[in-house]
C-alpha positions in Angstrom: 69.5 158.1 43.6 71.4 154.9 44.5 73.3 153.5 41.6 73.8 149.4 40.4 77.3 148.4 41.5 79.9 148.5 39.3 83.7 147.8 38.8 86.1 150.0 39.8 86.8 150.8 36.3 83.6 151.6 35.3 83.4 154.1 37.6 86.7 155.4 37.1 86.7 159.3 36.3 88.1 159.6 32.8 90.6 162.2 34.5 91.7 161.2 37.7 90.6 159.9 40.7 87.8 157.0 40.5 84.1 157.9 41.1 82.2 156.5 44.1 80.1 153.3 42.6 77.3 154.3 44.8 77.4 158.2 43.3 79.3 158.5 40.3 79.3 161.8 40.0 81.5 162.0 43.4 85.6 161.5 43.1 87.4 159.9 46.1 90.9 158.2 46.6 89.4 156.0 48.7 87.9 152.3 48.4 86.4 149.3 50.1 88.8 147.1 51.6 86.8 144.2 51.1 85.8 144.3 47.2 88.2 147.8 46.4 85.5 149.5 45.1 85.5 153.0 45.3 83.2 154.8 47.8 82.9 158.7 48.9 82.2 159.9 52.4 78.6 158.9 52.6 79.2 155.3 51.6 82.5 154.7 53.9 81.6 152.5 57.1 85.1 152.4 59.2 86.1 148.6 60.0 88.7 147.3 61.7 91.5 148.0 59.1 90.1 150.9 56.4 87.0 151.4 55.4 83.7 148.7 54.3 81.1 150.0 51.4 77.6 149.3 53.0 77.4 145.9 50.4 80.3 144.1 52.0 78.9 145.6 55.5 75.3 143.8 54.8 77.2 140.9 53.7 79.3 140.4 56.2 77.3 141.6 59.5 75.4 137.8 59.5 79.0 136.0 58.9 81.1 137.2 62.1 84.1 139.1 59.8 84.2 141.7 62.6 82.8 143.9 64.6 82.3 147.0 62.6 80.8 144.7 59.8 78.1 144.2 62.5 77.4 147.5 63.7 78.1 149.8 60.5 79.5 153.0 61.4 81.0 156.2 60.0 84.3 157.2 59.8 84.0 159.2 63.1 82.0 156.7 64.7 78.4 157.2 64.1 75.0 155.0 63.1 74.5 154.7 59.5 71.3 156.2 59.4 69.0 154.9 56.7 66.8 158.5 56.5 67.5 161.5 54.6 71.0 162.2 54.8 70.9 166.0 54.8 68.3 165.8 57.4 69.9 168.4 60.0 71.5 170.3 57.2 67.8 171.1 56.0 66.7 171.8 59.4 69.4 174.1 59.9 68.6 175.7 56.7 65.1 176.2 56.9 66.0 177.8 60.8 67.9 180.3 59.2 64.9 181.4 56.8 62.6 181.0 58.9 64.3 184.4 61.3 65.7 185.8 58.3 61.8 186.1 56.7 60.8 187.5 60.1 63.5 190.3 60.7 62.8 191.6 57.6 59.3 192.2 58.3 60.1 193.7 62.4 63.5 196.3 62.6 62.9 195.8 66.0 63.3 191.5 66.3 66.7 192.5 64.5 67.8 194.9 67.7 66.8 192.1 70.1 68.0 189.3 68.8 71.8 190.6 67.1 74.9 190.3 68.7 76.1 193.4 70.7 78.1 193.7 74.0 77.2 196.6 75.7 75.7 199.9 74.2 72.4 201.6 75.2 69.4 201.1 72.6 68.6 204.7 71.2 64.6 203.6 71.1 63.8 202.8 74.7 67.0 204.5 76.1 68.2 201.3 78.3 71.2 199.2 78.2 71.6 196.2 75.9 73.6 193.5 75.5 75.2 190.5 76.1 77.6 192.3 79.0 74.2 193.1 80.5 72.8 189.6 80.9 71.2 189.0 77.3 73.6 185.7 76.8 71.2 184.8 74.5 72.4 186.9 71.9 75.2 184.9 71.0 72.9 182.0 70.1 70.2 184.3 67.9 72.5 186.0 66.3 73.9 182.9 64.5 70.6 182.7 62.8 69.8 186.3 61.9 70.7 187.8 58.9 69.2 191.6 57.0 70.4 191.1 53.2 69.7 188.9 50.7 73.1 188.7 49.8 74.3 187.9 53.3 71.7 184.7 53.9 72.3 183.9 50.3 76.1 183.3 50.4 75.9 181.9 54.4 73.2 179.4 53.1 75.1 178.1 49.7 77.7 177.7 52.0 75.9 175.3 54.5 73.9 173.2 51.6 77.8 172.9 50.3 79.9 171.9 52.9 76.7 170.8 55.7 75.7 167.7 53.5 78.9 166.0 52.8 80.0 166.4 56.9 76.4 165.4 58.1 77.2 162.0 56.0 80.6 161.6 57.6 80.6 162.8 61.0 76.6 162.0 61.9 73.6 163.8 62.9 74.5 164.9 66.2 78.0 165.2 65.7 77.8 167.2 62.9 74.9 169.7 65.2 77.0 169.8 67.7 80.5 171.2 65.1 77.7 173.8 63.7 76.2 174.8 67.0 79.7 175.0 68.8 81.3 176.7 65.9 78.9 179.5 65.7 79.2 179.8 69.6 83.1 180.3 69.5 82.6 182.9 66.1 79.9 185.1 68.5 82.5 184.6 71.5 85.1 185.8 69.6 83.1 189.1 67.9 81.6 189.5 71.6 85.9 189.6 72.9 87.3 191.4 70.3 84.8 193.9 68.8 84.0 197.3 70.5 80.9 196.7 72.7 78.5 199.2 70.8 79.5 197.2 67.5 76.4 195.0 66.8 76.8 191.7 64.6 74.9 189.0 63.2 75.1 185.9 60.5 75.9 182.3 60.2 79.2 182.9 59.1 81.0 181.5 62.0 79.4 178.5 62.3 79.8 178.1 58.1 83.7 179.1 58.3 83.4 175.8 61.1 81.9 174.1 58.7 85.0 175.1 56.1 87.5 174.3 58.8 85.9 170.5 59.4 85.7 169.9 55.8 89.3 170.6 55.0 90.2 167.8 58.0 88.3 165.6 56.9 89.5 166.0 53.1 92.9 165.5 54.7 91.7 162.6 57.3 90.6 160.5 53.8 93.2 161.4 51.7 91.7 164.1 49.3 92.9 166.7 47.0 93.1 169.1 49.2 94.3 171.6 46.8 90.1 172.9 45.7 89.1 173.8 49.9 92.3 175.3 50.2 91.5 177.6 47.5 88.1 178.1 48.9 89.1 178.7 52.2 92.0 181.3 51.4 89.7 183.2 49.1 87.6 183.5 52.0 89.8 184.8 54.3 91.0 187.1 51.7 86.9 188.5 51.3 87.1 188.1 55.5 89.8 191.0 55.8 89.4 193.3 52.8 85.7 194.0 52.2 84.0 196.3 54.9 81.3 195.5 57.3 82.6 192.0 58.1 82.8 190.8 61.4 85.9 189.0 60.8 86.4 188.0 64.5 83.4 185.6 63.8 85.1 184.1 60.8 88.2 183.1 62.9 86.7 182.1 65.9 84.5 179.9 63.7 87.1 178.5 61.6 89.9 177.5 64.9 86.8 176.1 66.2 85.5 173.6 63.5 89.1 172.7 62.9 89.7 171.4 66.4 86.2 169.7 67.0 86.8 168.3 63.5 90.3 167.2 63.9 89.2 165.4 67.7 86.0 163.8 65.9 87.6 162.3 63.0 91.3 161.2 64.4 89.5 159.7 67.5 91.2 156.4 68.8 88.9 153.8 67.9 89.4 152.5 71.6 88.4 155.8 73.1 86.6 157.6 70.2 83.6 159.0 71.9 85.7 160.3 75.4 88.2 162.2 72.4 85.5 163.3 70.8 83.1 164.7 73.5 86.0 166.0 75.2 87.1 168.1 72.5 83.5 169.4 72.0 83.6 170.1 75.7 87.3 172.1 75.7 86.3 174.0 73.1 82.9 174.6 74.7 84.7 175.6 77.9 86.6 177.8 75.9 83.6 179.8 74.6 81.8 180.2 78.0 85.5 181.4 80.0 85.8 183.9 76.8 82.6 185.2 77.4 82.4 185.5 81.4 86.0 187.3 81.0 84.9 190.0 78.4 81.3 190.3 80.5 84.0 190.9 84.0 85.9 193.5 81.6 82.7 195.3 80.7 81.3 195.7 84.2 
């Protein structure tokens, strides 16, 4: 819940950086370069020079001071929305329970929907996969998870790093990083795994998710010393513990990065052709990656 304004030094975190005035609880290095009170991700509306707090925005948007002051935006260039701001985060969320609740009660919903590039299902004795026309796999199989363990750490993950991006980048933005990420981490297992190997989980899209957050970390100015850790331990889970598909991990992670990087160091002046057009090379990417293994596999 919203807090009263306060000064910067009230909010100021006894050990370091200040707190947002908004949400107290949150640290940032950055503040409002109207009044210089502090303000986090969620509270930052970008303005011709820096960054507004959505007081000085309201106050300023009947008052001509300029033209972001009139149409408050985020830092990468979306509508302050004035709704729940984990809105697609919860969506995605409750997506991901939704098909892990029904897999667990059908083995079979599992062997359709995973992602697998060519093998021959041992039940009905035909060919599967995504090499045989089932595209859609790489889409399902970024929802689908079997243990608890696997949906539980994929899901912390997204509630983590999901809400704090959603704020910053925007609703669709932020969709389009998840969806796209998740894409390039199934194009990646689909290229790089042996065909018969099957694969499923968010984790691309969430490693994505990682890559964008560190950016954006960077992009404001942020200790950047905590994701690193995060990210690094990670990788080091990625390539030492058995039964990961780490292929979806990287392709995830070099996917968020770049979308991230194109979203939030988009020219002002051109800031939606960057930005689409980074979603779109990256995009383009996938789609080549996956016509080229399917050509390999024929």
């Amino acid at each position: 819940m919203d807090q009263a304004p306060g000064s910067p030094d009230q909010s100021r975190a006894a050990h370091g950086l200040p707190s947002c005035y908004r949400h107290p609880g949150r640290e940032t290095g950055i503040s409002c370069t109207r009044c210089e009170r502090p303000i986090c991700p969620e509270c930052m509306v970008s303005a011709s020079v820096g960054f507004q707090c959505p007081e000085c925005v309201r106050a300023g948007s009947g008052t001509g001071h300029t033209a972001a002051a009139s149409a408050p935006r985020t830092i990468a260039g979306a509508t302050l929305t004035s709704g729940d701001p984990r809105l697609v985060t919860k969506i995605l969320l409750g997506i991901n329970l939704l098909v892990f609740f029904a897999a667990l009660s059908s083995k079979s919903l599992v062997n359709q929907l995973d992602l697998i590039g060519l093998a021959i299902n041992p039940q009905t004795v035909q060919v599967v996969g995504v090499a045989d026309g089932e595209w859609y796999r790489l889409v399902t199989a970024m929802f689908l998870h079997q243990e608890i363990w696997h949906i539980a750490f994929n899901m912390l993950g997204l509630w983590w790093l999901g809400g704090p991006l959603e704020a910053a980048l925007g609703r669709a933005r932020y969709l389009a990083l998840y969806l796209i990420s998740g894409l390039a981490g199934s194009a990646m297992t689909y290229l790089l795994a042996a065909p018969n190997q099957p694969s499923l989980g968010a984790s691309g899209a969430i490693f994505g998710l990682l890559g964008a957050t560190v950016v954006l970390m960077r992009r404001l100015n942020y200790d950047l010393r905590p994701v690193i850790a995060l990210l690094a331990l990670n990788l080091l889970f990625t390539f030492t513990w058995s039964g990961i598909a780490w292929q979806a991990h990287v392709g995830g992670l070099i996917a968020g990065t770049v979308i991230a990087f194109g979203m939030v160091h988009a020219p002002r002046e051109r800031r939606a052709l960057v930005q689409y057009g980074t979603c779109a090379v990256v995009l383009l990417a996938v789609i080549v990656t996956v016509v080229l293994r399917t050509l390999s596999l024929s």
